[in-house]
N, C-alpha and C positions, 0 to 999 in steps of 0.2 A: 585767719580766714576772714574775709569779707561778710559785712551784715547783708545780708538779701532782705533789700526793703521793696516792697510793692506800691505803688501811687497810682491810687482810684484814680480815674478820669470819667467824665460824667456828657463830654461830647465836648466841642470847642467854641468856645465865645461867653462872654460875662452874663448874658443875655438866656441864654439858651443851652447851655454846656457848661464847659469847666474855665473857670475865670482862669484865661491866659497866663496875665503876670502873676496869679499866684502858682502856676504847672511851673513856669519856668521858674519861677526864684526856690522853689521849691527843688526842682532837678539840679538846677546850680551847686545850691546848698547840701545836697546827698552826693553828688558828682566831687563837690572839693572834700567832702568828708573821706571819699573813698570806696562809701557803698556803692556795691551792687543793685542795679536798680531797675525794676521790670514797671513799665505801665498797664494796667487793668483798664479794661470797659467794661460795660455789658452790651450784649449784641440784640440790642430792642429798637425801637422807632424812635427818634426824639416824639415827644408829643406836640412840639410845633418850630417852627423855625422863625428867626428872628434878623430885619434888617438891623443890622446893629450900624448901621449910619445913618438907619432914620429911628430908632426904637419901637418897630411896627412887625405885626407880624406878617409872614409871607405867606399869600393862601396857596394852596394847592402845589404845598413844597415839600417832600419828602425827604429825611436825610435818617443815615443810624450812627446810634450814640458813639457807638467802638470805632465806624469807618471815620465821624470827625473826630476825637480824641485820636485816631491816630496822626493826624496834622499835626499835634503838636507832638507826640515822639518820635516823630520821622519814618512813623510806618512799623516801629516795630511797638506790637501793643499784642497784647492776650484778653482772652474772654473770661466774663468771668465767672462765667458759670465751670470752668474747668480749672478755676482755682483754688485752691481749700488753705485754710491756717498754715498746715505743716509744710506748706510750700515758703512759705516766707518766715523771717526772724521779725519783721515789724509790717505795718501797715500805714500808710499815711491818706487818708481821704482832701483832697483839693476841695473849693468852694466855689461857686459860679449858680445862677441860674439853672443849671443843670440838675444839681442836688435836689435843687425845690421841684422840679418837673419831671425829671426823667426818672431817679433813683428816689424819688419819696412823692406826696402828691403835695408837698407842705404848701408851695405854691398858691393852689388852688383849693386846698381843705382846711388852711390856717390849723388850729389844736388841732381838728379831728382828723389828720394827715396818717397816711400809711408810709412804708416803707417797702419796695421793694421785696419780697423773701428772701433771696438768695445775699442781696446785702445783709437783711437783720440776718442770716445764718451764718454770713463769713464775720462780721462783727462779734456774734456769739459766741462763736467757736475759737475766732481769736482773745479773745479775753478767756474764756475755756481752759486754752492751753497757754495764759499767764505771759503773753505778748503784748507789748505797747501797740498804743492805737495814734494815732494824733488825726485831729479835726481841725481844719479851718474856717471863717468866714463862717458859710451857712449851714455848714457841712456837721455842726453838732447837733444840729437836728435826727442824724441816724443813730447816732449817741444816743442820746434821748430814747429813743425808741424800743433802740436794743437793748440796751445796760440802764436802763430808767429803775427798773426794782431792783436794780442790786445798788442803788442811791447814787449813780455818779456824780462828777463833780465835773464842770463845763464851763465853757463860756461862747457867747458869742457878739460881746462887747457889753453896754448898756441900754438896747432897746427891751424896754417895758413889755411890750406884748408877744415879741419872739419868748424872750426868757419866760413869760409867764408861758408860753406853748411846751416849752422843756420841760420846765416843771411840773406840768400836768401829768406827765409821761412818768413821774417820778424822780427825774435828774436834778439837782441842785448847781442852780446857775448862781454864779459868780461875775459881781460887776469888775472887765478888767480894760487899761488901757489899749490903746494901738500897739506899743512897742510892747508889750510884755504875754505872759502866757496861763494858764491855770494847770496846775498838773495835779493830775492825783493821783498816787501813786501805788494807792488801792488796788485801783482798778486798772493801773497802767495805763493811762488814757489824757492826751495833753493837749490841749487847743488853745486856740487866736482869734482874735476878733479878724485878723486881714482884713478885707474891702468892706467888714461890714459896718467900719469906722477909718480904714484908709484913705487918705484923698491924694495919696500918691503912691509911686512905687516903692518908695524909699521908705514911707510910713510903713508899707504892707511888709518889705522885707525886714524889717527889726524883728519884729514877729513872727516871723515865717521861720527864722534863720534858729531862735529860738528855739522855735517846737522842734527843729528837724533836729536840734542838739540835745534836746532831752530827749526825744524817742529815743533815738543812738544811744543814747545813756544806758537806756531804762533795756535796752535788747539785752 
């Protein structure tokens, strides 16, 4: 039987949603493995929109997270407030500008950042019921949040003052390169620095390719 893995999306663009090449090397990576593979959103506002060919924001521009994360799975995407743990064998959260803005406020609260509910809820519940997580890029920020007292184990490369924001949360960040991963296998819970030390595609998917092979593992 096929692993039924789920892949958060958080809107589309590096900027303002879910970092592109890390959705697609990401779907690649689950698609050659063989998994079954559904995309998530949630179906809320972005909180702003972004020229991402000039790095500015667009005023008086409204878009929703789910309708652009469906661009990058070609229209087929689920909400995800009608998702629960039992629905999947794994979870994979993507990284992008998105995470920081739409699904947490990290962006804009630095430490004192929230999370979403129904994220920290499907996060909770999947580790709950003893399923892998994986996090990319910026994305172990919800990590942190949700699984912070139960001590996780993280990365999201070696910047000083994100990791110290984890840490605050209770999560124990680990300095790791581009091409490699941190897992812990506690908590079932596996992430990559991706873009947030990437300066190419190539760099992001070493890492990428990784996690998506330990999750699988770890289902």
């Amino acid at each position: 039987m096929k692993t039924k893995v789920a892949v958060i999306l958080s809107g589309c663009g590096a900027y303002d949603g879910s970092e592109i090449h890390e959705s697609v090397l990401t779907l690649l990576a689950l698609a050659k493995s063989g998994a079954d593979v559904s995309c998530i959103a949630p179906d809320i506002a972005q909180k702003h929109v972004i020229d991402h060919s000039k790095g500015k924001e667009m005023e008086d521009e409204d878009r929703n997270v789910m309708v652009e994360a469906a661009r990058i799975s070609r229209g087929d995407i689920l909400p995800l407030d009608n998702v629960k743990a039992d629905d999947f064998d794994a979870f994979i959260y993507v990284g992008g500008f998105g995470v920081a803005k739409n699904l947490s406020s990290y962006a804009f609260d630095g430490a004192d950042y929230d999370v979403d509910p129904s994220v920290v809820d499907l996060i909770q519940a999947t580790h709950a019921a003893g399923k892998p997580q994986g996090f990319m890029c910026i994305a172990p920020v919800l990590a942190a949040r949700a699984l912070g007292p139960k001590g996780v184990q993280l990365t999201i490369g070696n910047d000083a003052e994100t990791a110290a924001a984890l840490e605050s949360q209770g999560a124990q960040h680990i300095n790791c390169s581009v091409n490699s991963i941190v897992v812990d296998k506690a908590n079932r819970v596996v992430t990559t620095p991706a873009y947030m030390l990437a300066e190419s595609i190539t760099e992001a998917e070493s890492g990428i390719n990784q996690l998506v092979e330990a999750v699988l593992k770890l289902s």
